[in-house]
C-alpha positions in Angstrom: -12.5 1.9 26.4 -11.2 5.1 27.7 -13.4 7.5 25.3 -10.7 9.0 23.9 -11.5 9.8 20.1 -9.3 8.2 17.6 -7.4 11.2 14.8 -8.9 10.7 11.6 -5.7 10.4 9.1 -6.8 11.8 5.5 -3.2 10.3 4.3 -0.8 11.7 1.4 -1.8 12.4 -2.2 1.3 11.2 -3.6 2.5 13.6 -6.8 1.3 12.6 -10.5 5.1 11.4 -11.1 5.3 9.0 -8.5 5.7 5.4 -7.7 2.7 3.2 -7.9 2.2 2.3 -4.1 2.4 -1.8 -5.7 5.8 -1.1 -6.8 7.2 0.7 -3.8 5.8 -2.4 -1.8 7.9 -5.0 -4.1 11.1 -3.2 -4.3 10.7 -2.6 -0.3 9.7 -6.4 -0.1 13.0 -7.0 -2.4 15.4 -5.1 -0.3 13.8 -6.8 3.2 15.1 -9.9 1.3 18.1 -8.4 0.3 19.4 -6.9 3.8 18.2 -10.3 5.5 19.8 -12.7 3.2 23.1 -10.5 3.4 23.1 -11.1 7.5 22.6 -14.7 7.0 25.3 -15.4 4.3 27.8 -12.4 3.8 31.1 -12.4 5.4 30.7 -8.7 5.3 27.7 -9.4 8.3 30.0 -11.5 10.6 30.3 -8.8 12.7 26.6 -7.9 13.0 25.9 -11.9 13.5 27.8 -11.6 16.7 26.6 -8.6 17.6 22.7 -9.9 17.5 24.0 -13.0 19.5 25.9 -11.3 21.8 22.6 -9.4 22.6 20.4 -12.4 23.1 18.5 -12.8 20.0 17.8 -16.5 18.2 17.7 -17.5 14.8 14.3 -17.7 15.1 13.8 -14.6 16.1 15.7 -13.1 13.3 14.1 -15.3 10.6 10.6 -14.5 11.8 11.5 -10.3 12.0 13.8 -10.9 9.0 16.3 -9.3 10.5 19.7 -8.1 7.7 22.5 -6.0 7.4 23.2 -3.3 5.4 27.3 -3.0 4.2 29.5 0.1 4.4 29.3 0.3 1.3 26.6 3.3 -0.4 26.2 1.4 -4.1 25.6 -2.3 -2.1 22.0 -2.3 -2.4 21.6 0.0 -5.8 24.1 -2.7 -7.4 22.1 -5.7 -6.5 19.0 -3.6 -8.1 20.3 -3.4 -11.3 18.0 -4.9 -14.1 15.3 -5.6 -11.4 14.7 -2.1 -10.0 15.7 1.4 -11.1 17.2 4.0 -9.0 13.7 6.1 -9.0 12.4 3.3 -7.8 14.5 2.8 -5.0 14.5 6.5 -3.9 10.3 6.3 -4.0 10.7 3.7 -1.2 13.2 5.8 0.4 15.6 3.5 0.3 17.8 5.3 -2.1 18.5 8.9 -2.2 19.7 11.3 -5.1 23.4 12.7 -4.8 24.0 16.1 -4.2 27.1 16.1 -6.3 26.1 14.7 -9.8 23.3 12.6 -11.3 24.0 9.3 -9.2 22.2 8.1 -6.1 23.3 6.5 -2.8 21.9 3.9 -0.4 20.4 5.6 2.4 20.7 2.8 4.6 24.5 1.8 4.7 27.8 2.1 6.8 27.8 -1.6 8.8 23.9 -1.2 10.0 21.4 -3.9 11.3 17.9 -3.3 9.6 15.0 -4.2 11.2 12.0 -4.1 9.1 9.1 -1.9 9.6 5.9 -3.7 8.8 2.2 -2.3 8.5 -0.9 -3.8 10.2 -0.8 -6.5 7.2 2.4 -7.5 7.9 4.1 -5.9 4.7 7.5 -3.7 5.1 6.8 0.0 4.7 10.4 1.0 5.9 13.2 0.1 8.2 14.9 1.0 11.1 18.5 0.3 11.1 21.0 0.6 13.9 24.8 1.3 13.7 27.3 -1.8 14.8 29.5 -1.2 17.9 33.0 -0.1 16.8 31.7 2.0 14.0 31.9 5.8 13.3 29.1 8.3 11.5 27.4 11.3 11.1 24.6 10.0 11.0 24.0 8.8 14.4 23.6 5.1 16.5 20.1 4.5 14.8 18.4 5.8 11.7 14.6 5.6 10.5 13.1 5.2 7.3 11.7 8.7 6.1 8.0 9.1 5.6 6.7 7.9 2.2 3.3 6.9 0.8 2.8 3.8 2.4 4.5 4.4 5.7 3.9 7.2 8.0 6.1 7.1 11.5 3.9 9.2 13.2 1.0 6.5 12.5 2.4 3.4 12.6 2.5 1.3 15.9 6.3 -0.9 15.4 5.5 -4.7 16.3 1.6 -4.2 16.3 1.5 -6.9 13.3 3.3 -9.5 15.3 1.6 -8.6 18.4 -2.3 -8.0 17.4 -3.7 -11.5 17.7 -2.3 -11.7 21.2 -3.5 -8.1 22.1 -7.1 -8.9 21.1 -7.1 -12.1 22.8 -5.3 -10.9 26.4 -6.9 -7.1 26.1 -3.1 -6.2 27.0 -0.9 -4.5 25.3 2.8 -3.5 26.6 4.4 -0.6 25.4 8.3 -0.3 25.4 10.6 2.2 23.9 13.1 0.6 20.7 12.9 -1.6 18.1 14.9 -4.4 20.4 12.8 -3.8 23.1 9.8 -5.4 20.8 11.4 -8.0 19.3 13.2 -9.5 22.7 9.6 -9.9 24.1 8.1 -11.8 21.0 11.1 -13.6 21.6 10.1 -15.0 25.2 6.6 -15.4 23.8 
């Protein structure tokens, strides 16, 4: 409507070594599974449960955003892999990273964190977002973001826009807001 000309994105040529983007969607599917059942059920994720109702958000809300937790723990998520996914797998979703110090890996998104999946235009997680619990000390600051892989690109990816496309189309209105709460709260009051 405003003439302004769309950037043409030519995308990544992922390396001959890599992850087929089918698997990286199913072990990124797995862990969205993973992270949400873990808020639901773990004891570990009482404190995150309160934290999500303290701020205002429904059950609802978090089943329909899958909404999980991710422990302190750096192994949590590696461990629950074992015999489904292997760590190369993990770390082509970049959800796993390699150690510095040795031959093992890490989780990349741990230390007490709420993960809010990132989903594409078809609905299907691509990364996270995950935001530190109150109380809680890092280096790695309050929030962290998924890093750039081949099937998600930050820099091209509108958060929300699967949830919120039908309605866009049909009120040719779209509202723009800043964080990943600041979607979901919305979708939440319809």
């Amino acid at each position: 409507r405003a003439g302004l000309k769309m950037p043409k994105f030519a995308g990544r040529r992922p390396s001959e070594s890599a992850v087929p983007k089918t698997d990286v969607f199913d072990v990124l599917a797995w862990a969205e599974n993973e992270f949400h059942r873990c808020l639901l059920d773990s004891q570990m994720a009482a404190q995150a449960r309160g934290y999500l109702k303290e701020r205002g958000f429904t059950a609802e809300t978090i089943a329909k955003f899958k909404i999980g937790f991710a422990p302190h723990d750096g192994q949590w998520l590696l461990n629950r892999a074992r015999g489904k996914f292997t760590p190369q797998q993990l770390e082509a979703a970049k959800i796993a990273r390699r150690s510095e110090e040795g031959d093992g890996y890490y989780c990349f998104f741990r230390q007490n964190r709420v993960m809010i999946p990132i989903r594409n235009e078809k609905g299907r997680c691509v990364s996270f977002g995950a935001r530190l619990l109150p109380g809680f000390q890092t280096d790695s600051g309050k929030y962290i973001n998924g890093f750039d892989s081949d099937v998600y690109s930050k820099s091209n990816l509108l958060f929300g826009f699967d949830a919120a496309r039908d309605a866009i189309r049909k009120s040719e209105t779209a509202i723009l807001v800043e964080g990943y709460t600041d979607v979901l709260i919305p979708h939440q009051f319809g």
